[in-house]
Structures are given as C-alpha cells and as structure tokens.
N, CA, C and O atoms as a MOPAC input file, in Angstrom:
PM7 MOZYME 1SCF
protein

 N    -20.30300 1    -2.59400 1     2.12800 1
 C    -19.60800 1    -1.75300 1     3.08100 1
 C    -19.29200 1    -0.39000 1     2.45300 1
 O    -19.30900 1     0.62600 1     3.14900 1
 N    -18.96600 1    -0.35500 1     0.96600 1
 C    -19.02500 1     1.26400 1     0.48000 1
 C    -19.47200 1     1.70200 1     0.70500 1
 O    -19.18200 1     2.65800 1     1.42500 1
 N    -21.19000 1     1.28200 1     0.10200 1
 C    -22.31700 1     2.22700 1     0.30900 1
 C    -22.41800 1     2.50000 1     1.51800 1
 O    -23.11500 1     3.50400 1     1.37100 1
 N    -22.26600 1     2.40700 1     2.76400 1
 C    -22.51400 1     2.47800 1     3.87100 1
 C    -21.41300 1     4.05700 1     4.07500 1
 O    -21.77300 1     5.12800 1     4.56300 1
 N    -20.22100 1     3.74700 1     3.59100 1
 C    -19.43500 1     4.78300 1     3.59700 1
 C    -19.91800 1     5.73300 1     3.02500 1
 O    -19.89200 1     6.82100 1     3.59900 1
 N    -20.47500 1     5.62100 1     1.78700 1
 C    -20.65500 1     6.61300 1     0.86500 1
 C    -21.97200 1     7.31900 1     1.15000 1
 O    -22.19400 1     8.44000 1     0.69200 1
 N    -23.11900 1     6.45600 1     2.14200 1
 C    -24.04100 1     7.19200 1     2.69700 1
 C    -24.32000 1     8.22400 1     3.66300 1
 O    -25.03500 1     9.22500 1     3.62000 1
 N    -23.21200 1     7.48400 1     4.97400 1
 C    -22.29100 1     8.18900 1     5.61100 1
 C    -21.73100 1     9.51500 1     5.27100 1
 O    -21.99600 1    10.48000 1     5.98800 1
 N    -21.17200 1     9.60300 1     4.49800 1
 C    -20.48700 1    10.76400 1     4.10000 1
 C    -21.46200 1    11.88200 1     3.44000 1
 O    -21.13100 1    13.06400 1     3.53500 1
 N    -22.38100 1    11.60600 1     2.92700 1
 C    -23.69400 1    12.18600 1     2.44400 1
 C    -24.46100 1    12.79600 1     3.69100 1
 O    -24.62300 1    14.00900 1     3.82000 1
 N    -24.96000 1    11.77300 1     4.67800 1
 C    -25.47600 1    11.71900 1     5.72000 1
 C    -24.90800 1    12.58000 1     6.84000 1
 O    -25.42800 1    13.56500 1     7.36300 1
 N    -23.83900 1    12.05800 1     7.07800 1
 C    -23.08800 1    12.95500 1     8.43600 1
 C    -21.99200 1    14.10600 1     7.91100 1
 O    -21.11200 1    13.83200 1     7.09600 1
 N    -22.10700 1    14.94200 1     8.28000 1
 C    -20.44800 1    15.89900 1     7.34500 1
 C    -19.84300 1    16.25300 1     8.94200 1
 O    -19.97300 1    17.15500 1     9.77000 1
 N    -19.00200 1    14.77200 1     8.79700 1
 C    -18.15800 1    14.78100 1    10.09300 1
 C    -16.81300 1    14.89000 1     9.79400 1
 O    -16.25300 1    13.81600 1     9.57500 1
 N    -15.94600 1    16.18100 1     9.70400 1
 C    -14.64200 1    16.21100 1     9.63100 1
 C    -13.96700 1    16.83700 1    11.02500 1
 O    -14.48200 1    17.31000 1    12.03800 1
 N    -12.63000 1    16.63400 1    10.63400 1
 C    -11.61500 1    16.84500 1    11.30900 1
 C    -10.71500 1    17.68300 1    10.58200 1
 O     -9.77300 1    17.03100 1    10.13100 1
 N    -10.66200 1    19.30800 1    10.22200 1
 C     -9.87500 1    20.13500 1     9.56700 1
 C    -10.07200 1    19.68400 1     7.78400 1
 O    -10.92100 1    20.21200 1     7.06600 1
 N     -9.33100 1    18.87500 1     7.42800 1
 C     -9.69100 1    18.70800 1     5.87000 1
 C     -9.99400 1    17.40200 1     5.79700 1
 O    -10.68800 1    17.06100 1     4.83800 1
 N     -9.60800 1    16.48400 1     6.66200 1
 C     -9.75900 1    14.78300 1     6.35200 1
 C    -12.18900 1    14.57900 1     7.14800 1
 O    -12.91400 1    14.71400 1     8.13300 1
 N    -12.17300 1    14.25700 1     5.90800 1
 C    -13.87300 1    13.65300 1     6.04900 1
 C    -13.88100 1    12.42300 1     6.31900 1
 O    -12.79600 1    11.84600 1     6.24900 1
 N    -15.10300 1    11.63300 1     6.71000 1
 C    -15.57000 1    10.55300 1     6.16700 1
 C    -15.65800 1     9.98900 1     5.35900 1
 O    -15.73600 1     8.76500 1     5.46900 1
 N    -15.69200 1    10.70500 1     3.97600 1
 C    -15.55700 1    10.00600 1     2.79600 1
 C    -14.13200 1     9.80800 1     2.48200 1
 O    -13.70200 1     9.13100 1     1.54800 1
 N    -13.28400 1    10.60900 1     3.54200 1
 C    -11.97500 1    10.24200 1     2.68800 1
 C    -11.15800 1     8.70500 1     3.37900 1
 O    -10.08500 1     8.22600 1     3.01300 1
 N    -12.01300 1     8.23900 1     4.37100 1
 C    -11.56300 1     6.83600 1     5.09200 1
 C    -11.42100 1     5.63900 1     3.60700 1
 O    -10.78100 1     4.59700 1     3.46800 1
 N    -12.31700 1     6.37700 1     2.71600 1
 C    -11.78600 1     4.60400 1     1.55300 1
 C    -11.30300 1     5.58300 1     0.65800 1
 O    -11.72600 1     5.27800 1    -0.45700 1
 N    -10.63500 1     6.59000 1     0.60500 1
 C     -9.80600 1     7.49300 1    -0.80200 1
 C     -8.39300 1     6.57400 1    -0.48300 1
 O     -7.75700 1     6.45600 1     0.56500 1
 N     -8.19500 1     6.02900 1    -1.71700 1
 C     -6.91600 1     5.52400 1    -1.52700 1
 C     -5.95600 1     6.25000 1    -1.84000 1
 O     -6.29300 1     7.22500 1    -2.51200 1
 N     -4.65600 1     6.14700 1    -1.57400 1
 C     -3.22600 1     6.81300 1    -1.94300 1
 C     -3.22200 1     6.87800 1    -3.72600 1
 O     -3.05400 1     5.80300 1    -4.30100 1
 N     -3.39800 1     8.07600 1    -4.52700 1
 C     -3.22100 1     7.61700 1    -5.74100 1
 C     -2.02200 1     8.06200 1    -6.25000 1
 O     -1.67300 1     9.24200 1    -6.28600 1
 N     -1.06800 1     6.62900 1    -6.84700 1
 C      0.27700 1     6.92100 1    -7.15400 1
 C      0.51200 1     8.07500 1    -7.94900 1
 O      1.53200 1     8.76400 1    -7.95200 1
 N     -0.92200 1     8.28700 1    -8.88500 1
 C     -0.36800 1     9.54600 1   -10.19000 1
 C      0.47900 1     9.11100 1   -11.15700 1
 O      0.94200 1     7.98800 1   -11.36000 1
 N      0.61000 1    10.04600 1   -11.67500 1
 C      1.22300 1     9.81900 1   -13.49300 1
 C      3.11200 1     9.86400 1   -12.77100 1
 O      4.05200 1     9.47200 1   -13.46100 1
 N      3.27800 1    10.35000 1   -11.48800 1
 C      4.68600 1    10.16000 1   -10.91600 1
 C      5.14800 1     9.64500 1   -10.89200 1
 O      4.62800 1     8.60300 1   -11.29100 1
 N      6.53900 1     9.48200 1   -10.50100 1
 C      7.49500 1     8.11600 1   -10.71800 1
 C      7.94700 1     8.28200 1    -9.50200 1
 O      8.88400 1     7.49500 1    -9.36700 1
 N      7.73900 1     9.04500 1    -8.29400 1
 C      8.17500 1     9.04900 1    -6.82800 1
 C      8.02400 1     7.75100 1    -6.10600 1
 O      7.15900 1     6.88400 1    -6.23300 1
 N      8.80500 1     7.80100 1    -5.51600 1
 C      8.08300 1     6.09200 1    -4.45900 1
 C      8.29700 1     6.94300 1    -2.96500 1
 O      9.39700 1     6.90200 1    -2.41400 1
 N      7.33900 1     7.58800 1    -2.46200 1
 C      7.53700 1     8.22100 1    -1.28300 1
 C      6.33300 1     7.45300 1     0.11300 1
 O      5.10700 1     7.34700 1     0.08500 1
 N      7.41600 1     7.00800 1     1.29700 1
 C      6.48400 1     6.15700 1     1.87800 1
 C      5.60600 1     7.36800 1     2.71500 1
 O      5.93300 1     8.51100 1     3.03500 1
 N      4.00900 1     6.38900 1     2.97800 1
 C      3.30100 1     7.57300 1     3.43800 1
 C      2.47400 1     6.50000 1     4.19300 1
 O      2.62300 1     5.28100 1     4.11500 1
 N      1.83800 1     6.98400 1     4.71800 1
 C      0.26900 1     6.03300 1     5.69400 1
 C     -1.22300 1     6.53100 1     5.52500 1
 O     -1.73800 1     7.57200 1     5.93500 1
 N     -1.79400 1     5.43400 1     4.76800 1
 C     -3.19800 1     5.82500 1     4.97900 1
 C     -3.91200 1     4.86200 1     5.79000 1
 O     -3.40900 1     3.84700 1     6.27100 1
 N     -5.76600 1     5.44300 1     5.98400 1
 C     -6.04100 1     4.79200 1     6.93300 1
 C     -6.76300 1     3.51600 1     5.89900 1
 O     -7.38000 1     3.78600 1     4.86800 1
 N     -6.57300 1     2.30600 1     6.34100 1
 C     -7.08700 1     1.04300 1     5.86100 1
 C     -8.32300 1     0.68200 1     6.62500 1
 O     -8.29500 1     0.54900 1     7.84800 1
 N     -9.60000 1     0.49300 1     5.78400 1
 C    -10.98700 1     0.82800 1     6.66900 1
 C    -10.84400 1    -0.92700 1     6.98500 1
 O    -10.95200 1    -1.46300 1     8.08800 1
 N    -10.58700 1    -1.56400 1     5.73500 1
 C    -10.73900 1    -3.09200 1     6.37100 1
 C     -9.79400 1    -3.70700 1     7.14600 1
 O    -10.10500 1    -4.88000 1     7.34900 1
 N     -8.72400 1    -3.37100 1     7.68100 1
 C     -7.86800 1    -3.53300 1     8.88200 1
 C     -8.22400 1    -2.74700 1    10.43500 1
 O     -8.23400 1    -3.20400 1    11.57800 1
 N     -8.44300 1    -1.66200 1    10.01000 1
 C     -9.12800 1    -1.06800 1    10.30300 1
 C     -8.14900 1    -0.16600 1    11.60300 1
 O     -8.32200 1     0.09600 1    12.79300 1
 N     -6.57700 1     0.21700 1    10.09800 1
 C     -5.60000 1     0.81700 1    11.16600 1
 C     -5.16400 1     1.75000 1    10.01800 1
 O     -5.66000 1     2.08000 1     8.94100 1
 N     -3.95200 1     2.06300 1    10.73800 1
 C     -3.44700 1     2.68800 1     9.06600 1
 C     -2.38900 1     1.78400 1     8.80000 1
 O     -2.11500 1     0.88800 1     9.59800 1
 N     -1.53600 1     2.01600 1     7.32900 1
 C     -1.04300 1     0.86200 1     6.57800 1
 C      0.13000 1     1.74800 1     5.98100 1
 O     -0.14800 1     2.87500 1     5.57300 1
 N      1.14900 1     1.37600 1     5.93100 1
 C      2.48100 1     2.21000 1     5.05400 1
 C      2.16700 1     1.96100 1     3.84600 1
 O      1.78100 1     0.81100 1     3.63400 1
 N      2.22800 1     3.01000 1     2.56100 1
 C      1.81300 1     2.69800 1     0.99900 1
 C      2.65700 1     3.46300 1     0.44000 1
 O      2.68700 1     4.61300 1     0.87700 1
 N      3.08400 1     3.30200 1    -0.06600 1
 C      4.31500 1     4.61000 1    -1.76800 1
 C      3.13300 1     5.41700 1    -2.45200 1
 O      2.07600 1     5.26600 1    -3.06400 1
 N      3.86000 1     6.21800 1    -2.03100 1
 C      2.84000 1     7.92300 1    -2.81400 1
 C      3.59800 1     8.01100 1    -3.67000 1
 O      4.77300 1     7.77500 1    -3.38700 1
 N      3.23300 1     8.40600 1    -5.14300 1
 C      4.36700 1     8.89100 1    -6.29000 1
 C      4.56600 1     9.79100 1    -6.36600 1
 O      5.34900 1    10.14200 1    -7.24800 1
 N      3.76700 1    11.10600 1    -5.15700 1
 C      4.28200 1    12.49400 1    -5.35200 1
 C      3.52400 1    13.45600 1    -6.42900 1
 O      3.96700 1    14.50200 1    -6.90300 1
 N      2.22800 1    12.81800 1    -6.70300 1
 C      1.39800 1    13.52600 1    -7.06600 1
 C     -0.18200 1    13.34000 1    -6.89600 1
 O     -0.41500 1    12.19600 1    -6.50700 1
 N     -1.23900 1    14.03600 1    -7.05000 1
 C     -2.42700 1    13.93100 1    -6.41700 1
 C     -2.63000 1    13.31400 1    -5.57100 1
 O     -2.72000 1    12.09000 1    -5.46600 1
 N     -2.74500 1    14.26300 1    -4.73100 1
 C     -2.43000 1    13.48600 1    -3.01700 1
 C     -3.84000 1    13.79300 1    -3.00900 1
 O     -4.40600 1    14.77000 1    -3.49900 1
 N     -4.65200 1    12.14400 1    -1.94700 1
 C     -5.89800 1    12.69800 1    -1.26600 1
 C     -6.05900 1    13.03100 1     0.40300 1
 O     -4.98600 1    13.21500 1     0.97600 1
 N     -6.74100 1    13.08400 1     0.86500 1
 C     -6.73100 1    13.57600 1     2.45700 1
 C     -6.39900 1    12.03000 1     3.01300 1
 O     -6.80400 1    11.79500 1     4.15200 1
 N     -5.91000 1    11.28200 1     2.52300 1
 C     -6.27000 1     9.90500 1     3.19900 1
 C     -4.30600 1     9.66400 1     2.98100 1
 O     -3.93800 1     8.52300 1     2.70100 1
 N     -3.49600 1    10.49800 1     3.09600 1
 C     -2.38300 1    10.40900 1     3.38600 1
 C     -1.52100 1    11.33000 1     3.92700 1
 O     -1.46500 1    12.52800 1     3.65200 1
 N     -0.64600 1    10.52600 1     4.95000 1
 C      0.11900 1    11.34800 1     6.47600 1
 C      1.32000 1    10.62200 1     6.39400 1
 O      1.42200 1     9.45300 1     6.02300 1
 N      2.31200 1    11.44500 1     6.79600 1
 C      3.80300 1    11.40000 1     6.84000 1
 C      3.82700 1    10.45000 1     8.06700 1
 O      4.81500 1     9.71600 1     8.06500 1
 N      3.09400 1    10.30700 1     8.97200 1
 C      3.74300 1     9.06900 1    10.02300 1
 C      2.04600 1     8.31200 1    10.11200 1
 O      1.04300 1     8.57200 1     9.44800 1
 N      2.26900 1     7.31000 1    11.21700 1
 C      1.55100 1     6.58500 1    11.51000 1
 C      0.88300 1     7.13000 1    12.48900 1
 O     -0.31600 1     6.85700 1    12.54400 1
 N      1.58800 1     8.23500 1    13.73900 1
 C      0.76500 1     8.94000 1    14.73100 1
 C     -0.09500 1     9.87400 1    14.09000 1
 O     -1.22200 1     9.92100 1    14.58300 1
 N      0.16300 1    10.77300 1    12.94600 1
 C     -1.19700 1    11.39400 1    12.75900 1
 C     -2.08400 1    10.76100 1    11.64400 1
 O     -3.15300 1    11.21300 1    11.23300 1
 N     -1.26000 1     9.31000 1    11.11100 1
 C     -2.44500 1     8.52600 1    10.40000 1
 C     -3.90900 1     8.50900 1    11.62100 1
 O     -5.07200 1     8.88200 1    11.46300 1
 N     -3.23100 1     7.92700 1    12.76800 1
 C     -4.10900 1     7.35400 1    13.99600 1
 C     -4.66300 1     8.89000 1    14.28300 1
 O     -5.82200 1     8.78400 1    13.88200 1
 N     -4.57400 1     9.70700 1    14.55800 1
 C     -4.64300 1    10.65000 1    15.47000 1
 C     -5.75100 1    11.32600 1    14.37300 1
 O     -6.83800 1    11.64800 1    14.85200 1
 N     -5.59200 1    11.48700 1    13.35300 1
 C     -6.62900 1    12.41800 1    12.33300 1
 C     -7.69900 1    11.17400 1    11.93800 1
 O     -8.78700 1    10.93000 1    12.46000 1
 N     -7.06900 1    10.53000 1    10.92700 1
 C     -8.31700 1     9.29300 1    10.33600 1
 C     -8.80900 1     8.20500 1    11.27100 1
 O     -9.90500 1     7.71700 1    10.99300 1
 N     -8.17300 1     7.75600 1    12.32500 1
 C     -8.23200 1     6.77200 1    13.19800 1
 C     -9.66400 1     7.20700 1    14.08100 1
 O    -10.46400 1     6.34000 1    14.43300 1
 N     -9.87900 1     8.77200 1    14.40400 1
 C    -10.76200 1     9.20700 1    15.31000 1
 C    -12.13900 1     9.23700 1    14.06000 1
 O    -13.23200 1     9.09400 1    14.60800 1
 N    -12.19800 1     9.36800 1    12.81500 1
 C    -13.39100 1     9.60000 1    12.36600 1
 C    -13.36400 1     8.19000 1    11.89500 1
 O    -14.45500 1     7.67300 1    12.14100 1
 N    -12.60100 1     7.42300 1    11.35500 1
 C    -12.83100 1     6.06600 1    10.43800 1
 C    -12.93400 1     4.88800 1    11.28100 1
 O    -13.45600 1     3.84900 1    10.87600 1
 N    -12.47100 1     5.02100 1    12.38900 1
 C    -12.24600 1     3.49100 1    13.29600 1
 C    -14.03900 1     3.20600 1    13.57400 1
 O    -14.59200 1     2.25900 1    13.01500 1
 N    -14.51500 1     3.79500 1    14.14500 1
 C    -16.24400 1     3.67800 1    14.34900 1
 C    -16.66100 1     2.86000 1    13.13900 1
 O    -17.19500 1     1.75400 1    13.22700 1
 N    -16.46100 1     3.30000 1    12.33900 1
 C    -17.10500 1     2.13800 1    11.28400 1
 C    -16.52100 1     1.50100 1    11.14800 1
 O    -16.79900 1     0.55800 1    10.40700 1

C-alpha cells in the first residue's frame, strides 16, 4: 500500500495549497520537543483523521488544529485511496 502512495505521488501532483498526496502517510513527527500539543492527522488506514501529540517541532503538512480541516484539506485528496 506505500508504494502505491509513493507512486501516486510521483505520478499525479495532486495538491490542495501545501498538503500533497504524498503527505497522506507523513506522520506527525514529535521532534527533539518536549510539547505534547494535540493535533489531527489524516490516518490512510482508518481512513479518517485521528487526534496525535505534536511536540511542537517539525511539523509536516499532515497536521491540523481541528478535525474539520483534518477532513476538509487531507480527507478530499487521501480518502480515494
């Protein structure tokens, strides 16, 4: 199922402002931070978005302050697959 993503993202350059296709499996990365800040990314194998702790540093496009623009940005390019 990566590769499929990762071909995808090669293949189609389908975004929405800054969030891509490839960024549907970028996970939340906590970073060298010690923040516990709740955030939502989109979860390709649920195939919704999911509440996760951001530590407040290196953020990727694959995290949103609520669950409506989890759905509303990643939900419209990631749900198809």
């Amino acid at each position: 199922m990566k590769l499929i993503f990762a071909l995808l993202s090669l293949i189609i350059p389908l975004t929405i402002g800054e969030f891509a296709l490839k960024d549907c499996i970028a996970p939340v990365d906590k970073g060298g931070c010690k923040a516990s800040i709740p955030v939502w990314k989109y979860d390709v194998f649920t195939r919704t978005c999911v509440e996760v702790y951001y530590g407040g540093c290196n953020a990727t496009n694959n995290n949103f302050r609520s669950f409506e623009k989890c759905i509303s940005v990643a939900g419209r390019i990631c749900r198809p697959f």
